[in-house]
C-alpha positions as semicolon CSV with decimal commas, in nm:
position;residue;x (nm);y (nm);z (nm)
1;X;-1,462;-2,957;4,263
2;X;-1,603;-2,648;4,358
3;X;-1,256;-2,465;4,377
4;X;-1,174;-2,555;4,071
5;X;-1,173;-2,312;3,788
6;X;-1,270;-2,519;3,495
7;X;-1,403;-2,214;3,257
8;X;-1,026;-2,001;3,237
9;X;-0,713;-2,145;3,027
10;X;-0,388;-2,161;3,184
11;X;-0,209;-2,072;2,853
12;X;-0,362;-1,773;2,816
13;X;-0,429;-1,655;3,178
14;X;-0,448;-1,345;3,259
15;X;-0,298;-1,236;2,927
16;X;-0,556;-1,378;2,695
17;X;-0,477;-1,324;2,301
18;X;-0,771;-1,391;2,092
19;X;-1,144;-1,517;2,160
20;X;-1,389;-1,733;1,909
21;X;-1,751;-1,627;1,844
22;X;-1,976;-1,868;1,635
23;X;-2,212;-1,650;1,414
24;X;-2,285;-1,747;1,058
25;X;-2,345;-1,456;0,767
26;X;-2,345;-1,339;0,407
27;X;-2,053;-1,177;0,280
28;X;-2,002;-1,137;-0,139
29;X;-2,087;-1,474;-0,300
30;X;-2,069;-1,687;-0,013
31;X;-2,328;-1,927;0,071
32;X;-2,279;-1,902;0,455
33;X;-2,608;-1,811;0,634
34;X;-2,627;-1,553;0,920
35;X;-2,615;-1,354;1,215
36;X;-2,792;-1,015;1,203
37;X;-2,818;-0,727;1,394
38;X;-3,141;-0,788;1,459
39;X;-3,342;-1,189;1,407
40;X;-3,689;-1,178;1,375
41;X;-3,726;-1,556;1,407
42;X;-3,833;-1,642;1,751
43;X;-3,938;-1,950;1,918
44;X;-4,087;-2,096;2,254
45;X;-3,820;-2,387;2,249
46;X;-3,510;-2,185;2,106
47;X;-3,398;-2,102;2,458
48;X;-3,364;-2,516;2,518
49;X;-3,178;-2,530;2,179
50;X;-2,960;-2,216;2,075
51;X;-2,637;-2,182;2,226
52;X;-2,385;-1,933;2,156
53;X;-2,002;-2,005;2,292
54;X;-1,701;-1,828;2,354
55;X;-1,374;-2,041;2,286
56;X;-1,023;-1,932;2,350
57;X;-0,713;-1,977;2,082
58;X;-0,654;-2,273;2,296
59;X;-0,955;-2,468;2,225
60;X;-1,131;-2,427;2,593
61;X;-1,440;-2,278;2,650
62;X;-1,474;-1,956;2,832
63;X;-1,885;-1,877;2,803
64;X;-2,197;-1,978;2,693
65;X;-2,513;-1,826;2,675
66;X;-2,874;-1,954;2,531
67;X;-2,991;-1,778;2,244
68;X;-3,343;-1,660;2,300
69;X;-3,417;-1,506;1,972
70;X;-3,216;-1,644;1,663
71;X;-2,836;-1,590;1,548
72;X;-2,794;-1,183;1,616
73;X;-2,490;-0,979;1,713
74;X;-2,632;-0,951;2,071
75;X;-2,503;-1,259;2,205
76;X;-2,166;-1,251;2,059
77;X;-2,165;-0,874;2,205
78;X;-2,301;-0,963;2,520
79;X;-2,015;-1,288;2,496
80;X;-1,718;-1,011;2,450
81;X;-1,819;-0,750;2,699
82;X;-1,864;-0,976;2,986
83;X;-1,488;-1,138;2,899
84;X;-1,326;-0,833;2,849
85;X;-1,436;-0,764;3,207
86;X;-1,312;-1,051;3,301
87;X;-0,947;-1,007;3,124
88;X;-0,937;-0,629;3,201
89;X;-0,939;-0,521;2,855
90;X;-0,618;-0,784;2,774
91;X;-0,825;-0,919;2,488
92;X;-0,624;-0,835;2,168
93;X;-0,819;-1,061;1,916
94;X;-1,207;-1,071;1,892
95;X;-1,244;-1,396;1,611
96;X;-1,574;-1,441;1,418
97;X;-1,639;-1,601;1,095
98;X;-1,822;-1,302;1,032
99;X;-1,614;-1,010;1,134
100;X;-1,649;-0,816;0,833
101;X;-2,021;-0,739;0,954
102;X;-1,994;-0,785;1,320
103;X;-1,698;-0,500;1,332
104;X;-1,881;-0,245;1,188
105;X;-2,181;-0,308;1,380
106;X;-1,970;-0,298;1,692
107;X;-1,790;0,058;1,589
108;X;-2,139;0,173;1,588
109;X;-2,300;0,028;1,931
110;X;-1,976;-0,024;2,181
111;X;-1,660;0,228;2,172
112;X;-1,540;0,004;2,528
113;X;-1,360;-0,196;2,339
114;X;-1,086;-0,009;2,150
115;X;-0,791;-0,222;2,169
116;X;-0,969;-0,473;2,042
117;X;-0,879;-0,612;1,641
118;X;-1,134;-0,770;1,423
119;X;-1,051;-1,121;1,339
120;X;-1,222;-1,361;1,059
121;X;-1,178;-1,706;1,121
122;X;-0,913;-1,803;0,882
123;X;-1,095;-2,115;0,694
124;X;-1,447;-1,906;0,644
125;X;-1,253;-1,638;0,524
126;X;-1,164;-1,816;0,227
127;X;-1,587;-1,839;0,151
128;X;-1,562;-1,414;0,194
129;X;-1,484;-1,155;-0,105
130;X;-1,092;-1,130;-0,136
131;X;-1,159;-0,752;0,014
132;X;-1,259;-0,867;0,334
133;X;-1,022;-1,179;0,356
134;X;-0,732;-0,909;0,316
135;X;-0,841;-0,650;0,579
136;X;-1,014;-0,902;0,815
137;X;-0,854;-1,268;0,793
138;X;-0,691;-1,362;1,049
139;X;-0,371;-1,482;0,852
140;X;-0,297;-1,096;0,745
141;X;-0,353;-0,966;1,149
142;X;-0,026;-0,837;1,295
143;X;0,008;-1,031;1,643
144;X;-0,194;-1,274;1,559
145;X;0,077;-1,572;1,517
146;X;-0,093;-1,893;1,454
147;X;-0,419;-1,792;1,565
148;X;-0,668;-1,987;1,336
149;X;-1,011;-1,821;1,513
150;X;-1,193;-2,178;1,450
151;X;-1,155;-2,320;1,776
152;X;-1,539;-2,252;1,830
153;X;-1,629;-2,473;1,538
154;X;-1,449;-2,766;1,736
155;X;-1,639;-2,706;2,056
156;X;-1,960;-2,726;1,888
157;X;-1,871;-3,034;1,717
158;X;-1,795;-3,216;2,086
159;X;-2,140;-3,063;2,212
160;X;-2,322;-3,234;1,947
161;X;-2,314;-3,512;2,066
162;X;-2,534;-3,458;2,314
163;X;-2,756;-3,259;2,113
164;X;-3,039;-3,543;2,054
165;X;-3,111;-3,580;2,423
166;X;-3,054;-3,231;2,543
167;X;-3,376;-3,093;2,267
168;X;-3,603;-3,315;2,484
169;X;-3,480;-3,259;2,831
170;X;-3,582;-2,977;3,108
171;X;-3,391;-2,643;3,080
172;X;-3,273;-2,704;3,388
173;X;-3,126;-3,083;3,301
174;X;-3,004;-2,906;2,990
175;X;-2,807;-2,682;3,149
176;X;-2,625;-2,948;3,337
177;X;-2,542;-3,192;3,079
178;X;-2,416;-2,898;2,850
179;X;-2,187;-2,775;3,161
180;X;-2,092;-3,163;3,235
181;X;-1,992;-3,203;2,882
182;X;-1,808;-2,851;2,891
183;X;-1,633;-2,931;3,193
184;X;-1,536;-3,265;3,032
185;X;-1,393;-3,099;2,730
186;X;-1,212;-2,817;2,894
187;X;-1,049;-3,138;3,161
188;X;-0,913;-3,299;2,817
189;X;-0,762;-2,974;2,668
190;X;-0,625;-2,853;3,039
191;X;-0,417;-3,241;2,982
192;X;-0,309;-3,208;2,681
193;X;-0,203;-2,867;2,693
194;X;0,159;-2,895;2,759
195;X;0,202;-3,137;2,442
196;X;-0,014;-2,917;2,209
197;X;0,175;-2,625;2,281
198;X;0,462;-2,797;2,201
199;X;0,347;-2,911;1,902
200;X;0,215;-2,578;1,794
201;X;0,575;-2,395;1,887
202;X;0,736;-2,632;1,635
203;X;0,496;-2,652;1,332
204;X;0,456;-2,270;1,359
205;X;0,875;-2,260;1,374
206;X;0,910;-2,500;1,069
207;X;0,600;-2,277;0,939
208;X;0,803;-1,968;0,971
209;X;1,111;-2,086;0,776
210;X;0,888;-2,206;0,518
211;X;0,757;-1,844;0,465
212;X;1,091;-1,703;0,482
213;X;1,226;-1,893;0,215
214;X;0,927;-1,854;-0,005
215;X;0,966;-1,430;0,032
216;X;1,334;-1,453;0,001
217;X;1,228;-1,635;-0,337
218;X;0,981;-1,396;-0,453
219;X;1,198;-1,093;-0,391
220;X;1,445;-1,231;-0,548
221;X;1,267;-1,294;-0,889
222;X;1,105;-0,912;-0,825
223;X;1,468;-0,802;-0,792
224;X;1,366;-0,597;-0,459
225;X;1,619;-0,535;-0,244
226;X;1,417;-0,290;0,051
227;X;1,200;-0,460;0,285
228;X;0,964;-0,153;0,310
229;X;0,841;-0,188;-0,093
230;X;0,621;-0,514;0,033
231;X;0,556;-0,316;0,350
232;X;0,397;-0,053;0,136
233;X;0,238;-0,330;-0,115
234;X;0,035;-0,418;0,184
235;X;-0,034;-0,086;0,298
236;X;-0,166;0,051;-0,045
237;X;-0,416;-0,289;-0,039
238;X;-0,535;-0,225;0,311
239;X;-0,561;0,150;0,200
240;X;-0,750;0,023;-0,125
241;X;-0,987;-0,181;0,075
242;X;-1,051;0,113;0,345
243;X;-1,203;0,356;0,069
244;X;-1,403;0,085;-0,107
245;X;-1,599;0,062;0,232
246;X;-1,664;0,418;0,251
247;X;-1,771;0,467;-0,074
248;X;-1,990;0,140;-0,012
249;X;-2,136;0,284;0,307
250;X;-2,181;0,628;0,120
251;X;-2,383;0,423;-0,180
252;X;-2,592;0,255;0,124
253;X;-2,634;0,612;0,300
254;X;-2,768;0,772;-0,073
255;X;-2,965;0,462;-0,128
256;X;-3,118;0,467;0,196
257;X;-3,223;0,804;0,220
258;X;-3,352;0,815;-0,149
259;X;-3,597;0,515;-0,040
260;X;-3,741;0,781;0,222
Protein backbone atom coordinates (compact mmCIF):
# COMPACT_ATOMS: atom_id res chain seq x y z
CA UNK A 1 0.00 0.00 0.00
CA UNK A 2 2.68 2.17 0.76
CA UNK A 3 4.33 1.80 -2.78
CA UNK A 4 1.55 2.64 -4.34
CA UNK A 5 1.13 5.95 -5.98
CA UNK A 6 -2.50 6.68 -5.57
CA UNK A 7 -2.28 10.73 -6.02
CA UNK A 8 -0.68 10.68 -10.05
CA UNK A 9 -2.95 9.58 -13.20
CA UNK A 10 -1.66 7.14 -15.54
CA UNK A 11 -3.33 8.92 -18.53
CA UNK A 12 -1.70 11.84 -18.09
CA UNK A 13 1.69 10.81 -16.56
CA UNK A 14 4.37 12.54 -16.94
CA UNK A 15 2.81 14.59 -19.74
CA UNK A 16 -0.06 16.10 -17.84
CA UNK A 17 -2.51 18.43 -20.06
CA UNK A 18 -4.73 20.48 -17.96
CA UNK A 19 -5.38 20.83 -14.03
CA UNK A 20 -8.86 21.89 -12.12
CA UNK A 21 -8.90 24.55 -9.38
CA UNK A 22 -12.24 25.11 -7.43
CA UNK A 23 -12.57 28.92 -6.67
CA UNK A 24 -15.89 30.66 -6.98
CA UNK A 25 -16.09 34.62 -8.23
CA UNK A 26 -17.93 37.54 -9.80
CA UNK A 27 -17.53 38.13 -13.30
CA UNK A 28 -20.28 40.64 -15.32
CA UNK A 29 -23.82 39.65 -14.20
CA UNK A 30 -23.15 36.43 -12.80
CA UNK A 31 -24.36 35.41 -9.53
CA UNK A 32 -21.35 33.12 -8.71
CA UNK A 33 -19.68 34.11 -5.38
CA UNK A 34 -15.85 34.28 -4.91
CA UNK A 35 -12.34 33.85 -4.53
CA UNK A 36 -10.27 37.01 -3.91
CA UNK A 37 -6.94 37.97 -3.79
CA UNK A 38 -7.13 38.57 -0.50
CA UNK A 39 -10.38 37.00 2.21
CA UNK A 40 -10.81 38.77 5.19
CA UNK A 41 -13.17 36.15 6.65
CA UNK A 42 -11.32 34.00 9.04
CA UNK A 43 -12.27 31.38 11.39
CA UNK A 44 -10.92 29.05 14.30
CA UNK A 45 -12.72 25.92 12.66
CA UNK A 46 -12.16 26.81 8.84
CA UNK A 47 -8.92 24.82 8.83
CA UNK A 48 -11.27 21.50 9.84
CA UNK A 49 -13.70 22.58 7.04
CA UNK A 50 -12.15 24.40 3.87
CA UNK A 51 -10.57 22.35 1.40
CA UNK A 52 -9.20 23.37 -1.77
CA UNK A 53 -8.39 20.43 -4.55
CA UNK A 54 -6.50 19.98 -7.52
CA UNK A 55 -8.19 17.50 -10.12
CA UNK A 56 -6.70 16.35 -13.34
CA UNK A 57 -8.72 16.28 -16.93
CA UNK A 58 -9.12 12.74 -15.92
CA UNK A 59 -11.19 13.13 -12.94
CA UNK A 60 -8.36 12.01 -10.19
CA UNK A 61 -7.18 14.03 -7.62
CA UNK A 62 -3.70 15.31 -7.56
CA UNK A 63 -3.69 17.79 -4.18
CA UNK A 64 -5.43 19.10 -1.48
CA UNK A 65 -4.78 21.61 0.89
CA UNK A 66 -6.98 23.14 3.97
CA UNK A 67 -7.97 26.54 3.55
CA UNK A 68 -7.05 28.54 6.59
CA UNK A 69 -8.46 31.84 5.70
CA UNK A 70 -11.50 31.84 3.20
CA UNK A 71 -11.68 31.24 -0.76
CA UNK A 72 -8.38 33.45 -2.00
CA UNK A 73 -6.06 32.95 -4.94
CA UNK A 74 -3.36 31.66 -2.51
CA UNK A 75 -4.36 28.20 -2.37
CA UNK A 76 -5.11 27.66 -5.93
CA UNK A 77 -1.49 29.38 -6.45
CA UNK A 78 0.11 27.51 -3.89
CA UNK A 79 -2.05 24.19 -5.66
CA UNK A 80 -0.27 25.07 -9.24
CA UNK A 81 3.23 25.83 -8.17
CA UNK A 82 3.77 22.79 -6.16
CA UNK A 83 2.33 20.57 -9.41
CA UNK A 84 4.15 22.25 -11.85
CA UNK A 85 7.15 21.10 -9.82
CA UNK A 86 5.99 18.04 -9.83
CA UNK A 87 5.29 17.81 -13.84
CA UNK A 88 8.42 19.90 -14.68
CA UNK A 89 6.61 22.68 -16.16
CA UNK A 90 4.49 19.96 -18.61
CA UNK A 91 1.33 21.62 -17.38
CA UNK A 92 -0.29 23.21 -20.52
CA UNK A 93 -3.81 23.98 -19.03
CA UNK A 94 -4.36 25.73 -15.60
CA UNK A 95 -8.65 25.31 -15.37
CA UNK A 96 -10.62 27.57 -12.95
CA UNK A 97 -14.12 28.65 -13.05
CA UNK A 98 -12.70 31.86 -12.44
CA UNK A 99 -9.80 32.36 -14.74
CA UNK A 100 -10.73 35.60 -15.99
CA UNK A 101 -9.61 37.03 -12.44
CA UNK A 102 -7.22 34.45 -11.29
CA UNK A 103 -4.97 35.05 -14.67
CA UNK A 104 -4.44 38.43 -14.22
CA UNK A 105 -3.71 38.17 -10.69
CA UNK A 106 -1.19 35.49 -11.53
CA UNK A 107 0.62 37.75 -14.46
CA UNK A 108 1.11 40.06 -11.65
CA UNK A 109 2.51 37.75 -8.61
CA UNK A 110 4.24 34.52 -10.52
CA UNK A 111 6.13 34.93 -14.08
CA UNK A 112 7.31 30.79 -13.32
CA UNK A 113 4.71 29.75 -15.04
CA UNK A 114 4.82 30.96 -18.66
CA UNK A 115 3.74 28.11 -20.67
CA UNK A 116 0.97 27.91 -18.83
CA UNK A 117 -2.83 28.92 -20.66
CA UNK A 118 -5.70 30.23 -18.70
CA UNK A 119 -8.62 27.96 -18.79
CA UNK A 120 -12.44 28.70 -17.57
CA UNK A 121 -14.28 25.79 -16.82
CA UNK A 122 -16.48 25.38 -19.77
CA UNK A 123 -20.11 25.13 -17.94
CA UNK A 124 -19.34 28.38 -15.52
CA UNK A 125 -18.24 30.08 -18.40
CA UNK A 126 -21.55 30.22 -19.74
CA UNK A 127 -22.60 32.34 -16.15
CA UNK A 128 -19.39 34.89 -17.37
CA UNK A 129 -19.76 38.08 -19.81
CA UNK A 130 -19.51 36.73 -23.51
CA UNK A 131 -15.90 38.73 -23.40
CA UNK A 132 -14.42 36.50 -21.09
CA UNK A 133 -16.19 33.21 -22.29
CA UNK A 134 -14.42 34.03 -25.77
CA UNK A 135 -10.82 34.73 -24.57
CA UNK A 136 -10.94 32.38 -21.53
CA UNK A 137 -13.46 29.31 -22.05
CA UNK A 138 -12.09 26.46 -22.37
CA UNK A 139 -14.09 25.41 -25.61
CA UNK A 140 -12.21 28.36 -27.69
CA UNK A 141 -8.42 27.12 -26.13
CA UNK A 142 -6.22 25.73 -28.91
CA UNK A 143 -4.96 22.21 -27.48
CA UNK A 144 -7.38 21.91 -25.31
CA UNK A 145 -9.49 18.95 -27.08
CA UNK A 146 -12.26 17.86 -24.90
CA UNK A 147 -11.02 19.31 -21.87
CA UNK A 148 -14.22 20.39 -19.90
CA UNK A 149 -12.06 21.97 -16.65
CA UNK A 150 -15.08 20.69 -14.27
CA UNK A 151 -13.63 17.64 -13.10
CA UNK A 152 -13.08 19.44 -9.64
CA UNK A 153 -16.78 20.04 -9.25
CA UNK A 154 -17.18 16.09 -9.39
CA UNK A 155 -14.58 15.45 -6.74
CA UNK A 156 -16.19 17.68 -4.38
CA UNK A 157 -19.46 16.19 -4.94
CA UNK A 158 -17.93 12.46 -3.86
CA UNK A 159 -16.25 14.26 -0.73
CA UNK A 160 -19.49 15.43 0.45
CA UNK A 161 -20.49 12.79 1.54
CA UNK A 162 -18.48 12.65 4.23
CA UNK A 163 -18.78 16.16 4.99
CA UNK A 164 -21.36 15.78 8.09
CA UNK A 165 -18.97 13.67 10.12
CA UNK A 166 -15.68 15.12 9.08
CA UNK A 167 -17.02 19.07 10.65
CA UNK A 168 -17.12 17.26 14.03
CA UNK A 169 -14.11 15.07 13.98
CA UNK A 170 -10.24 15.82 15.10
CA UNK A 171 -8.03 17.44 12.39
CA UNK A 172 -6.10 14.70 12.55
CA UNK A 173 -9.19 11.99 11.95
CA UNK A 174 -10.18 14.50 9.31
CA UNK A 175 -7.34 14.24 7.49
CA UNK A 176 -7.62 10.53 7.22
CA UNK A 177 -11.10 10.02 6.23
CA UNK A 178 -10.68 12.83 3.52
CA UNK A 179 -7.40 10.85 2.21
CA UNK A 180 -9.40 7.36 2.66
CA UNK A 181 -12.18 8.72 0.64
CA UNK A 182 -9.58 10.28 -1.92
CA UNK A 183 -7.78 7.20 -2.24
CA UNK A 184 -11.15 5.45 -2.76
CA UNK A 185 -12.12 7.73 -5.54
CA UNK A 186 -8.87 7.92 -7.36
CA UNK A 187 -8.97 3.45 -7.03
CA UNK A 188 -12.46 3.79 -9.01
CA UNK A 189 -11.24 6.23 -11.76
CA UNK A 190 -7.59 4.28 -12.04
CA UNK A 191 -10.47 1.07 -13.06
CA UNK A 192 -12.37 2.59 -15.16
CA UNK A 193 -9.88 4.39 -16.99
CA UNK A 194 -9.31 2.25 -19.94
CA UNK A 195 -13.23 2.28 -20.77
CA UNK A 196 -13.61 6.08 -20.23
CA UNK A 197 -10.96 6.83 -22.47
CA UNK A 198 -12.48 4.89 -24.85
CA UNK A 199 -15.53 6.36 -24.55
CA UNK A 200 -14.17 9.84 -24.64
CA UNK A 201 -11.97 8.99 -28.04
CA UNK A 202 -15.29 8.15 -29.73
CA UNK A 203 -17.83 10.83 -28.57
CA UNK A 204 -15.08 13.47 -29.15
CA UNK A 205 -14.57 11.64 -32.88
CA UNK A 206 -18.40 11.63 -33.61
CA UNK A 207 -18.08 15.26 -31.88
CA UNK A 208 -15.60 16.31 -34.42
CA UNK A 209 -17.58 15.31 -37.55
CA UNK A 210 -20.46 16.97 -36.11
CA UNK A 211 -18.49 20.33 -36.10
CA UNK A 212 -17.15 19.75 -39.43
CA UNK A 213 -20.28 19.43 -41.04
CA UNK A 214 -21.87 22.28 -39.23
CA UNK A 215 -18.70 24.80 -40.59
CA UNK A 216 -18.78 23.23 -43.94
CA UNK A 217 -22.58 24.43 -43.67
CA UNK A 218 -22.00 27.82 -42.50
CA UNK A 219 -19.32 28.58 -45.06
CA UNK A 220 -21.21 27.49 -47.44
CA UNK A 221 -24.27 29.84 -46.86
CA UNK A 222 -21.34 32.77 -46.21
CA UNK A 223 -20.07 31.76 -49.66
CA UNK A 224 -16.32 31.65 -48.14
CA UNK A 225 -14.13 29.72 -49.84
CA UNK A 226 -10.48 30.54 -47.67
CA UNK A 227 -10.09 28.94 -44.45
CA UNK A 228 -8.01 31.91 -43.07
CA UNK A 229 -11.29 34.57 -43.26
CA UNK A 230 -12.75 32.56 -39.97
CA UNK A 231 -9.14 32.32 -38.82
CA UNK A 232 -9.05 36.07 -38.85
CA UNK A 233 -12.88 36.34 -37.54
CA UNK A 234 -11.45 34.85 -34.44
CA UNK A 235 -8.43 36.75 -34.32
CA UNK A 236 -10.11 40.28 -34.69
CA UNK A 237 -12.57 39.00 -31.51
CA UNK A 238 -9.67 37.90 -29.40
CA UNK A 239 -7.95 41.23 -30.56
CA UNK A 240 -11.35 43.08 -29.66
CA UNK A 241 -11.45 41.53 -26.28
CA UNK A 242 -7.53 42.23 -25.56
CA UNK A 243 -8.02 46.18 -25.82
CA UNK A 244 -11.30 46.22 -23.89
CA UNK A 245 -9.14 44.93 -20.90
CA UNK A 246 -6.63 47.53 -21.21
CA UNK A 247 -8.76 50.24 -21.50
CA UNK A 248 -10.70 48.58 -18.44
CA UNK A 249 -7.50 48.33 -16.41
CA UNK A 250 -6.58 51.97 -17.59
CA UNK A 251 -10.31 53.21 -16.25
CA UNK A 252 -9.39 51.17 -12.87
CA UNK A 253 -5.72 52.76 -12.85
CA UNK A 254 -7.47 56.62 -13.37
CA UNK A 255 -10.13 55.69 -10.95
CA UNK A 256 -7.84 54.48 -8.47
CA UNK A 257 -5.47 57.09 -8.36
CA UNK A 258 -8.19 59.90 -8.51
CA UNK A 259 -9.62 58.26 -5.12
CA UNK A 260 -6.01 59.16 -3.63
Amino acid sequence: MCQEEFFTCPACTPDMLAVSVSGRGLCGASHWTAAKESSKKSSSKLDEEGLEIAVCRHGILLMALNMFRGEMFAYPLFLQKKLAERSQGKIKFFCSDVACKYFPYLQRVSKNCPELQSFLSVMHAKAHSWKCEVKYGGAYQEGAGSTIGEEVEQVNSFLSRIAITTKYMSKSGRADMITMQAMSWNKRKRLNLGQALVHRYLKTQKALQEQQCILGALKTELELHDDCVVHQWVSDITRGNREADSEHQKANTASVQSNR
